[in-house]
Backbone bond lengths (Angstrom), bond angles and torsions (degrees), N, CA, C in turn:
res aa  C-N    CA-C-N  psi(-1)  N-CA   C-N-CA  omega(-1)  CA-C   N-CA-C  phi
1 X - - - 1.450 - - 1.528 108.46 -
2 X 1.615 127.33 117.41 1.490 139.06 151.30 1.594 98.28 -17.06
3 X 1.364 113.27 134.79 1.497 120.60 148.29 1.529 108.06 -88.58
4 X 1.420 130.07 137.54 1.308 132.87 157.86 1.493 114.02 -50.78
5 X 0.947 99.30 141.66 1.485 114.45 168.10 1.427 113.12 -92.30
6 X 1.482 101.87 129.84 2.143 97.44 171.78 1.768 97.77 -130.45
7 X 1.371 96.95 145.28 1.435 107.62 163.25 1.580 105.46 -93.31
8 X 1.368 91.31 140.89 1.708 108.39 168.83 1.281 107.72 -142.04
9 X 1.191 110.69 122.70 1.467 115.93 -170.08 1.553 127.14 62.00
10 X 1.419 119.44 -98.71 1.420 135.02 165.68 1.552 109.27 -113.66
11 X 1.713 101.25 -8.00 1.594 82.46 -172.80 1.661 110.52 -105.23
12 X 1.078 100.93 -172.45 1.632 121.16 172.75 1.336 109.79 -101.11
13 X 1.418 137.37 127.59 1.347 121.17 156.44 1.237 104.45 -132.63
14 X 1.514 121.25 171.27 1.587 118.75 177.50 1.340 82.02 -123.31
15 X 2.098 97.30 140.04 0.541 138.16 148.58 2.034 145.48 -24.60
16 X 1.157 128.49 69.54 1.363 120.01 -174.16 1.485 125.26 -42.86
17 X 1.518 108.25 131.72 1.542 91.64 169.17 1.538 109.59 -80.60
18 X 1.324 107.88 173.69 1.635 107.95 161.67 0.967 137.53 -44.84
19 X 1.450 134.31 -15.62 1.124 130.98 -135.41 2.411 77.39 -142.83
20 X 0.814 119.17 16.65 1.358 132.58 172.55 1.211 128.74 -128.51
21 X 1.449 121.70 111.88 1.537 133.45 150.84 0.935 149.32 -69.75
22 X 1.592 132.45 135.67 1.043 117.35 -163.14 1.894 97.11 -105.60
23 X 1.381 132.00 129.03 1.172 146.63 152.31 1.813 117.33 -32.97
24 X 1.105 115.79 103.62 1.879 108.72 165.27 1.192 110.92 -41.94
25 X 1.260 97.55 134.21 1.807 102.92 173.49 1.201 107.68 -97.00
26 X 1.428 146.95 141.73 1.207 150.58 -145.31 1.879 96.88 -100.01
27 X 1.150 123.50 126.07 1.351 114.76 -179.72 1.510 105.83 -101.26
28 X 1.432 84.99 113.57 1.486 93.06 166.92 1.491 159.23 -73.31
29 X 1.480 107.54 -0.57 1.399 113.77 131.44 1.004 146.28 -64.33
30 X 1.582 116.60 -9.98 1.666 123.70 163.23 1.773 115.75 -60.52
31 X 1.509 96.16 -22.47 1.667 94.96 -166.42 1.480 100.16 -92.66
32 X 1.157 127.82 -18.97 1.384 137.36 -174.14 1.677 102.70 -77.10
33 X 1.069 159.81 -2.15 1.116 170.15 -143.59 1.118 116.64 155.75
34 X 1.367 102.98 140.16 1.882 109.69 -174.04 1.646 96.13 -149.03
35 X 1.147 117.89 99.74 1.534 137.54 176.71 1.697 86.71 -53.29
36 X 1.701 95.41 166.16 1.547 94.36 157.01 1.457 98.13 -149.69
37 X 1.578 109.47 179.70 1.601 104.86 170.07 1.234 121.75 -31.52
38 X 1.668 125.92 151.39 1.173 111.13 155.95 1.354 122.12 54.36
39 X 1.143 133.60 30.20 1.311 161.16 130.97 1.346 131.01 -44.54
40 X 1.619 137.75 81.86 1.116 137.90 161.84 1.512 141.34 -41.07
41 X 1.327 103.73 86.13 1.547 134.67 -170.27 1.555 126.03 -74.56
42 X 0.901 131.84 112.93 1.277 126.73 146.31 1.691 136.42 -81.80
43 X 1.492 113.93 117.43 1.839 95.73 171.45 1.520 132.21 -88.83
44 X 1.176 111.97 136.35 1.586 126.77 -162.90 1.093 91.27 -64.69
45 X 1.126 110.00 146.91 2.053 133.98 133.14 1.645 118.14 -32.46
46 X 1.147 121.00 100.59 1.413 119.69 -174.30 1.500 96.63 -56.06
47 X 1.526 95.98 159.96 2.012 110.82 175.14 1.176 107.49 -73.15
48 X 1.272 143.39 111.39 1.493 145.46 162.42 1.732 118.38 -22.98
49 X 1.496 107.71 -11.89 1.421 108.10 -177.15 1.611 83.94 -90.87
50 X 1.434 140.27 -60.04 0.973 107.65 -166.99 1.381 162.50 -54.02
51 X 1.530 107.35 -4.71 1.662 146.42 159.66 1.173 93.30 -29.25
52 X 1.873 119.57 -66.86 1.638 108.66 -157.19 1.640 93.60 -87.12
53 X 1.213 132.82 -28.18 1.559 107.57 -166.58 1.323 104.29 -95.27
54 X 1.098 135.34 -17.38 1.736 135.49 -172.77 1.424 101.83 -138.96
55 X 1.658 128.75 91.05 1.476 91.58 171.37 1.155 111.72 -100.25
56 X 1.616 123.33 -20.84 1.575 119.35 164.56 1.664 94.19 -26.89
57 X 1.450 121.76 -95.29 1.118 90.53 -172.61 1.241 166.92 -154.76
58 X 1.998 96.46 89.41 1.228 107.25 129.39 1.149 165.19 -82.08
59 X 1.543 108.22 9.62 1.594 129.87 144.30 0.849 110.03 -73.00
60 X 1.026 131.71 -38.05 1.677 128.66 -178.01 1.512 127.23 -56.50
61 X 1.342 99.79 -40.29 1.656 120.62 171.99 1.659 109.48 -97.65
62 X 0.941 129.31 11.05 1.198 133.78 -163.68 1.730 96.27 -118.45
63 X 1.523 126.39 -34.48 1.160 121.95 170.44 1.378 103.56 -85.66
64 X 0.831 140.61 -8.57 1.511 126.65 -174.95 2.088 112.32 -117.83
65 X 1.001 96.73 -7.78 1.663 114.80 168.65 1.433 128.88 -64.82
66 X 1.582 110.89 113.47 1.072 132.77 -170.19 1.767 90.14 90.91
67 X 1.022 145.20 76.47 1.654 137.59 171.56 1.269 93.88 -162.95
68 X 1.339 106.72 123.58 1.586 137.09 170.10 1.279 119.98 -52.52
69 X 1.341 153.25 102.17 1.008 126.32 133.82 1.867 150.21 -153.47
70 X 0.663 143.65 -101.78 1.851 122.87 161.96 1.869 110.33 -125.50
71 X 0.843 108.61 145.82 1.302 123.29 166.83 1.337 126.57 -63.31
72 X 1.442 128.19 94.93 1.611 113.61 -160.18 1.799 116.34 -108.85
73 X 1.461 93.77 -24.63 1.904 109.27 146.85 1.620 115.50 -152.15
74 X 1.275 74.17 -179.07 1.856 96.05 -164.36 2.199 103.03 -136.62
75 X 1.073 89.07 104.71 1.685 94.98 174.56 1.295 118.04 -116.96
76 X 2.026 114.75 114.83 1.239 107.63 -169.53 1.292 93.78 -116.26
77 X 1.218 100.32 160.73 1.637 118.86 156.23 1.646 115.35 -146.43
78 X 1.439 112.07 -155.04 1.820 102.29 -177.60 0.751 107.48 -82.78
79 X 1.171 158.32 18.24 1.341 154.16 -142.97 1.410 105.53 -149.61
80 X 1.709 143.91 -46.43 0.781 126.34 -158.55 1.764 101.79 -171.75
81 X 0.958 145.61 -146.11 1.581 152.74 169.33 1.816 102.90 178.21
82 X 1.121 95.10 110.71 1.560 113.96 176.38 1.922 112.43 -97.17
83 X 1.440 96.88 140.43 1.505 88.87 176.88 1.287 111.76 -130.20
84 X 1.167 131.89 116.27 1.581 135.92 172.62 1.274 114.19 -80.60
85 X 2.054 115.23 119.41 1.141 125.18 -130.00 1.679 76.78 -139.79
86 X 1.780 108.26 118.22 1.270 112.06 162.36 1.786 132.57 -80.43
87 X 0.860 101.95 142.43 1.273 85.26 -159.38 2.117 93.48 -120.41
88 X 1.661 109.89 -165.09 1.687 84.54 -173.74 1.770 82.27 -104.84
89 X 0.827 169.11 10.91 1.375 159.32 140.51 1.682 116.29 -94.80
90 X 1.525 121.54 32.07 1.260 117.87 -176.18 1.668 122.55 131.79
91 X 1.291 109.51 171.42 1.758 112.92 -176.00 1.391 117.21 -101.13
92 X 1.257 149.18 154.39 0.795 147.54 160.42 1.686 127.91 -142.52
93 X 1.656 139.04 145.41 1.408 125.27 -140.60 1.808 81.40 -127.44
94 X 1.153 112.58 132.94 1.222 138.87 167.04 1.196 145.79 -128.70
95 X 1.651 127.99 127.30 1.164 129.59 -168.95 2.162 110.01 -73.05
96 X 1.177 115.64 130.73 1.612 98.67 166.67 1.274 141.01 -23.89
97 X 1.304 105.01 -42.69 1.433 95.53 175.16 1.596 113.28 -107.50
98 X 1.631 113.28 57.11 1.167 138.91 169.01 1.257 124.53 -134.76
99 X 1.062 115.65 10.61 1.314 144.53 -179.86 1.203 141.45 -170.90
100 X 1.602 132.87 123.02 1.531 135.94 -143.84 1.553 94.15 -136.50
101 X 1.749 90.65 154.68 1.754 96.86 177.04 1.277 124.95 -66.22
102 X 1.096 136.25 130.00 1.582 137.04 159.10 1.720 106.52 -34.91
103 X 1.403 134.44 128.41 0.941 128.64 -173.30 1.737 86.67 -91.62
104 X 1.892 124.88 154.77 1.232 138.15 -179.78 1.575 109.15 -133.66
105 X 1.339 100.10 174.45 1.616 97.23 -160.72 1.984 80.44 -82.89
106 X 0.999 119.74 -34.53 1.522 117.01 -175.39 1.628 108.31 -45.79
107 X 1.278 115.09 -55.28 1.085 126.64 -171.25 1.720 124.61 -76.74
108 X 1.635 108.66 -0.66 1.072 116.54 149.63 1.648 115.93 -108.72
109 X 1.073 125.71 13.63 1.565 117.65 162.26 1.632 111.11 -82.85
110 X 1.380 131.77 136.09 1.112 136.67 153.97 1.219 117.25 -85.23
C-alpha cells in the first residue's frame, strides 16, 4: 500500500499508517553536555527564526534569557532531559541546548 504524501511547510513527509511507529531519535546535544545538580546556569537568547515556527516558545525563552540561575532537577526520559532552573524571582524548565554553564573563576584555574 502507497503512503500519502503531506506537505508541511516546505517539506514532504509520508504519511504513517496506524498500525506504524515512529522510533525517538536520540538528540544529540543531550550527550554533549550533562548539567548536574546545582549547576550554575545561564538562559540563552532564543534564535530569531524561532518567533515564526515556535513562538510559545520563543516567548518563553525570551523572558527568561540571559538570567542566571541553579539547577534544582533534571528529568530524563528517551526523548529528551529537561532541567528546572531556579531562578531569584521564580522556576523555569529547560531543554540543554537552552541553557549553558556560567563560566567561574574555579573553572578557569588549571
Amino acid at each position: 500500500m502507497a503512503k500519502a504524501k503531506i506537505e508541511v511547510g516546505n517539506d514532504v513527509v509520508e504519511q504513517l499508517s496506524i498500525f506504524e511507529m515512529l522510533e525517538p531519535k536520540p538528540d544529540a546535544t543531550q550527550d554533549n553536555v550533562a548539567y548536574s545538580l546545582r549547576s550554575e546556569v545561564t538562559v540563552l537568547e532564543p534564535a530569531p527564526t524561532l518567533e515564526d515556527k515556535n513562538p510559545e516558545d520563543y516567548f518563553y525563552l525570551k523572558s527568561f534569557a540571559k538570567q542566571r540561575g541553579y539547577i534544582s532537577s533534571i528529568q530524563k526520559n528517551n526523548r529528551a532531559t529537561c532541567y528546572t532552573v531556579e531562578f531569584q524571582n521564580g522556576i523555569g524548565f529547560f531543554y540543554c541546548s537552552d541553557i549553558q554553564l556560567v563560566e567561574t573563576d574555579d573553572n578557569n584555574r588549571s
